[in-house]
TORTIVO-996654 format. One record per residue (C-alpha): residue number from 1; residue in three letters; z, x, y. Coordinates in nm, 3 decimals. Layout:
N
PT num residu      c3      c1      c2
PT NUM    ALA       Z       X       Y
...
//
This chain:
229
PT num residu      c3      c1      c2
PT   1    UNK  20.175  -0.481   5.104
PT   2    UNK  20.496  -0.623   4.990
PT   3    UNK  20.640  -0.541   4.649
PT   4    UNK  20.854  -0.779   4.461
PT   5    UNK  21.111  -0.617   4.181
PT   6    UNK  21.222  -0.914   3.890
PT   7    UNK  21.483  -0.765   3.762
PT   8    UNK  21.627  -1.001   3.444
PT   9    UNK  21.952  -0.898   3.326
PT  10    UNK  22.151  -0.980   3.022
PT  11    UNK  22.465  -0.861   3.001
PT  12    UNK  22.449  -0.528   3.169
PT  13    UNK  22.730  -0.477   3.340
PT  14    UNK  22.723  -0.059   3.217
PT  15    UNK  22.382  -0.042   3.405
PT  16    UNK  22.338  -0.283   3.691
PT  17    UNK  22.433  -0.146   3.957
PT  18    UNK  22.289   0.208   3.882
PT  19    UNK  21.930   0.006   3.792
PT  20    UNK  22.002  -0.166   4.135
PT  21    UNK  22.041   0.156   4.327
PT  22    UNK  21.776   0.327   4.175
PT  23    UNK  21.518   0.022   4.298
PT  24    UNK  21.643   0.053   4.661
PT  25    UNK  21.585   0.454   4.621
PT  26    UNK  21.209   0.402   4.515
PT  27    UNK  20.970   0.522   4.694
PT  28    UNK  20.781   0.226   4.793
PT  29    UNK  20.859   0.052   5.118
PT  30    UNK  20.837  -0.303   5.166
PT  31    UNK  21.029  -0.433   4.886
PT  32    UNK  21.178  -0.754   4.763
PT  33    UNK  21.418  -0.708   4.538
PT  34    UNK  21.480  -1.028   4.251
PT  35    UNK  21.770  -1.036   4.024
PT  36    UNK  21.808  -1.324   3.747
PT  37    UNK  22.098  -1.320   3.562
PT  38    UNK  22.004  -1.475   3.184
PT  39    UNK  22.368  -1.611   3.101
PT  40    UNK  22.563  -1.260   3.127
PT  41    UNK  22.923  -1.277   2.973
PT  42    UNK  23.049  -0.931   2.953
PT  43    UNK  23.125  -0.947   3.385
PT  44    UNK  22.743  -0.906   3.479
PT  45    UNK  22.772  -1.169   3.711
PT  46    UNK  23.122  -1.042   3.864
PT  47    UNK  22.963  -0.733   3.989
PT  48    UNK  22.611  -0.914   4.073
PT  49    UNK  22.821  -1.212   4.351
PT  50    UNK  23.048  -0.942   4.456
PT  51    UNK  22.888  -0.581   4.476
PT  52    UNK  22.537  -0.635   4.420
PT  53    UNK  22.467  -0.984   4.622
PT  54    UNK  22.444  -0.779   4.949
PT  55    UNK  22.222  -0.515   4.814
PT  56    UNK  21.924  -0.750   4.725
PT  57    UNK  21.709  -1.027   4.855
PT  58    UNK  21.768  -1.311   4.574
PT  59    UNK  22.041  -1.315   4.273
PT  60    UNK  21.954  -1.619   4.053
PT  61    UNK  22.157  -1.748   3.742
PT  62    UNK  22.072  -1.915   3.448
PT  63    UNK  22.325  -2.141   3.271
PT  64    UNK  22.289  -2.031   2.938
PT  65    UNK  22.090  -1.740   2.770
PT  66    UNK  21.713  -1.796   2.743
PT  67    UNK  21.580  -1.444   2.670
PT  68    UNK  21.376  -1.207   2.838
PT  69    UNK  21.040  -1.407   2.867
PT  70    UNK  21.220  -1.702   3.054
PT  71    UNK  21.421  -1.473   3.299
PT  72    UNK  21.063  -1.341   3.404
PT  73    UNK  20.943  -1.658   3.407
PT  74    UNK  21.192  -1.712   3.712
PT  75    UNK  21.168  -1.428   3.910
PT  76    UNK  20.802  -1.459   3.886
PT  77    UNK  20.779  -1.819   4.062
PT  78    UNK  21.083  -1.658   4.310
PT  79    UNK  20.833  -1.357   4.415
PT  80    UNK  20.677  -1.376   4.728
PT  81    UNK  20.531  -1.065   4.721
PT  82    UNK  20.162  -0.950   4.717
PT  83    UNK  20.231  -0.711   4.350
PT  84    UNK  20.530  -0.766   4.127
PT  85    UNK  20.683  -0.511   3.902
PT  86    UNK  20.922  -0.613   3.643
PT  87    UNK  21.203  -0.371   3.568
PT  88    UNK  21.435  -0.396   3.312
PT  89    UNK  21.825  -0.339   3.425
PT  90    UNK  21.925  -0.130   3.101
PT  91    UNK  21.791   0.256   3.250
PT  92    UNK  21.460   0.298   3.008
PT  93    UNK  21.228   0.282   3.298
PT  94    UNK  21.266   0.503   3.604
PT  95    UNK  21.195   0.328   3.957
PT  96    UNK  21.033   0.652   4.089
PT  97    UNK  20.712   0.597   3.841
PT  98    UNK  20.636   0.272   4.101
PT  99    UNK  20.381   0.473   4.353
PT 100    UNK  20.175   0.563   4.056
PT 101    UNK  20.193   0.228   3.896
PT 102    UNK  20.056   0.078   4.191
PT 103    UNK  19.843   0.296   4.350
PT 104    UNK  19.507   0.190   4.082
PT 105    UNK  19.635  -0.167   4.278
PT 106    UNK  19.613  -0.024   4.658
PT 107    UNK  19.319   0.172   4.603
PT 108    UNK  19.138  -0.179   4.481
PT 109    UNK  19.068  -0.017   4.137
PT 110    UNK  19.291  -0.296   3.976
PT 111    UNK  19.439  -0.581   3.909
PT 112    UNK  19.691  -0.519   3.669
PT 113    UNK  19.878  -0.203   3.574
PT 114    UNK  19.999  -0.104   3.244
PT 115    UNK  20.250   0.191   3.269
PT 116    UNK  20.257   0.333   2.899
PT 117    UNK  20.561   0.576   2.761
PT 118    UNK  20.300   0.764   2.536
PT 119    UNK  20.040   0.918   2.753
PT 120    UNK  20.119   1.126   3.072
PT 121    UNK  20.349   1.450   3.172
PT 122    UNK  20.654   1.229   3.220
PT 123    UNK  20.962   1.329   3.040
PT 124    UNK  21.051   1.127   2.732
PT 125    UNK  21.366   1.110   2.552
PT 126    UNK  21.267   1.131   2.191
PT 127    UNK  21.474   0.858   1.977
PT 128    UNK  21.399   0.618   1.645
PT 129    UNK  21.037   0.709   1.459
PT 130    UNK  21.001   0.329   1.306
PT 131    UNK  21.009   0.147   1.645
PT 132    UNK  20.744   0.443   1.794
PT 133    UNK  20.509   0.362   1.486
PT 134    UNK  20.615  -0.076   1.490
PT 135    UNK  20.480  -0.024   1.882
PT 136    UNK  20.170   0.188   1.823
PT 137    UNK  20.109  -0.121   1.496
PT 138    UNK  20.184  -0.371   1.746
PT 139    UNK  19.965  -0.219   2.019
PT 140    UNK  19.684  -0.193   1.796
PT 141    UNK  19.684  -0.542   1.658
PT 142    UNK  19.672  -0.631   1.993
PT 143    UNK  19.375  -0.474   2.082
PT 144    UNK  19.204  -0.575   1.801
PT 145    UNK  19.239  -0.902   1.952
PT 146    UNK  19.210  -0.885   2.307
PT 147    UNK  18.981  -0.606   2.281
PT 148    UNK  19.143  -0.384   2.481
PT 149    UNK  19.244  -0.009   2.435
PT 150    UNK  19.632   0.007   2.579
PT 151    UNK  19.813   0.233   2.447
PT 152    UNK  20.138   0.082   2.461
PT 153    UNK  20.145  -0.318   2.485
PT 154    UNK  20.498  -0.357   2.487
PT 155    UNK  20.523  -0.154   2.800
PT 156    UNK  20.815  -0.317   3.035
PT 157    UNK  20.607  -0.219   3.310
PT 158    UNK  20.323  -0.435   3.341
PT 159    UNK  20.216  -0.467   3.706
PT 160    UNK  20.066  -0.737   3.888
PT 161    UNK  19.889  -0.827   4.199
PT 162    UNK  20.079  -1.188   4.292
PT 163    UNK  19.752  -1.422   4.230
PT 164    UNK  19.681  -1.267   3.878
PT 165    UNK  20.047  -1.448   3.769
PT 166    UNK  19.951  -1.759   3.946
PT 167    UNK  19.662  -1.823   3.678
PT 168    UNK  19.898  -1.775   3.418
PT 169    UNK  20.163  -2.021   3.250
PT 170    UNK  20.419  -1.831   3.029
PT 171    UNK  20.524  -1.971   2.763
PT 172    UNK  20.746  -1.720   2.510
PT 173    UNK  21.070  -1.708   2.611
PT 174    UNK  21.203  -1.395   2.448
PT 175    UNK  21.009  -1.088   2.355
PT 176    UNK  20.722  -1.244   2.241
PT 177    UNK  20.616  -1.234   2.633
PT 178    UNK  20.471  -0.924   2.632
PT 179    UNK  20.196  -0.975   2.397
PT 180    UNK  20.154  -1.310   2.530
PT 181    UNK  20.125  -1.175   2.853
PT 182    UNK  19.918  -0.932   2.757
PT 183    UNK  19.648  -1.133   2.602
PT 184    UNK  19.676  -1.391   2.877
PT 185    UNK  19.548  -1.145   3.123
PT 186    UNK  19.228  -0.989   2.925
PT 187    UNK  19.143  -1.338   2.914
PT 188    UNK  19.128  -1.392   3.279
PT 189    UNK  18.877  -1.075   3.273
PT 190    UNK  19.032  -0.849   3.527
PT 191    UNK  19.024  -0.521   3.620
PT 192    UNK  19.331  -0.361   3.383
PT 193    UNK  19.460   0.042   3.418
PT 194    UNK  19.678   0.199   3.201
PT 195    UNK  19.896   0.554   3.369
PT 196    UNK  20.163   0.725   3.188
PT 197    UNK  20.551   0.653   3.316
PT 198    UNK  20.827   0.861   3.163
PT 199    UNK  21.122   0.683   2.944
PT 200    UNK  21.493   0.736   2.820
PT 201    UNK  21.530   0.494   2.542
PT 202    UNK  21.828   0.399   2.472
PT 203    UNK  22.009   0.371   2.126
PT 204    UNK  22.147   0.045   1.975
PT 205    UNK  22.501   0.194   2.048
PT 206    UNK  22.413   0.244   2.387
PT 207    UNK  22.274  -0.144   2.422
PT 208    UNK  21.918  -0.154   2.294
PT 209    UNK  21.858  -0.501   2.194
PT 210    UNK  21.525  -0.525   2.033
PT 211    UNK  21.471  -0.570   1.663
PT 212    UNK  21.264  -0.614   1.352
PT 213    UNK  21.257  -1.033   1.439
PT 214    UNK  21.109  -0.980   1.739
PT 215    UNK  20.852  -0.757   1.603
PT 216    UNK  20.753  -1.053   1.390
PT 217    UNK  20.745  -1.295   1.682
PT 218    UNK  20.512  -1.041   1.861
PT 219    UNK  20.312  -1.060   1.601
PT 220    UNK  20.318  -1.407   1.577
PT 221    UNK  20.252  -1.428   1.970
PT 222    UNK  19.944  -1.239   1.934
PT 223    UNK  19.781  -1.459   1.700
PT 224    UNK  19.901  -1.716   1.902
PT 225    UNK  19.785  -1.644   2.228
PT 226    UNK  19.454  -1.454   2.113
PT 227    UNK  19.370  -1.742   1.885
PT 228    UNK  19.501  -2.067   1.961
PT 229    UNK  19.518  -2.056   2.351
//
């Protein structure tokens, strides 16, 4: 099977490369690796045309910033592959968790993967209390919803075989994607698995870009796409 990598990127010119390097290392073979460049202006795209072009199947830009939800909305239509991983460029999620994210896929045990930072043997960097207790509030309003019983919902890693993204239209273009995602695919009624990845969060100094507003989107996006969708 062939595995397509989106990788959207907003300025992360610290991290790029490594994340880049660390995709090619993984232990999967067949890949396709897909960049897409959301608007970068801290020299992102310097090092992605001249140091990173070579290194990966498809680099593409947007204009102007659009967020995280339409950057995977473009690498998603760009994959040709038969799953696609998402993997975020800023170092949280380690490339060497992708054999056990889609192994429930190869085996025919799923359709989509969930890899969650809170169960598992995986090393964890331990870091800020109040977003660990807005994602396990998040996670569980979720589930009341979709009635499902993740474990982490905001999960970067959220895998897919290629046909289960077909069926589905995103709409959020920022964070609110991964609860929209998320409730988008219990309603299609496939097979979902949930293994434990590890994760080095990273502080605000060192990038980290979430914040309390796009807790209340994702909130908003769950009543959204649970309720009126």
């Amino acid at each position: 099977m062939r595995i397509s990598i989106v990788i959207p990127c907003y300025n992360e010119s610290r991290t790029i490369r490594t994340i880049v390097d660390r995709v090619r290392a993984a232990p999967v073979a067949n890949k396709e690796i897909i960049i897409v460049d959301d608007g970068s202006r801290d020299g992102t795209r310097d090092l992605l045309r001249t140091q990173i072009a070579p290194l990966v199947d498809r680099i593409i830009y947007h204009d102007v910033n659009r967020g995280k939800g339409a950057a995977l909305r473009t690498g998603f239509a760009a994959a040709t592959g038969d799953i696609v991983i998402p993997q975020d460029a800023d170092l949280e999620y380690n490339p060497t968790d992708y054999p056990a994210l889609i192994a429930p896929i190869l085996e025919d045990k799923a359709d989509v993967v969930f890899g969650s930072r809170f169960v598992g043997a995986g090393p964890h960097r331990v870091l800020y209390f109040w977003h660990r207790l807005g994602n396990q509030v998040l996670t569980l309003f979720s589930n009341m919803f979709t009635n499902l019983n993740l474990t982490d919902m905001e999960t970067c890693y959220k895998v897919f075989r290629r046909e289960v993204l077909q069926k589905i239209t995103i709409e959020e273009d920022r964070f609110g994607f991964e609860p929209e995602i998320t409730a988008k695919v219990a309603k299609l009624g496939v097979t979902i698995y949930e293994v434990g990845i590890s994760y080095h969060g990273r502080t605000y100094a060192e990038g980290k870009k979430v914040g309390w507003r796009d807790g209340f989107r994702a909130l908003w996006a769950i009543l959204r796409y649970n309720l009126f969708r």
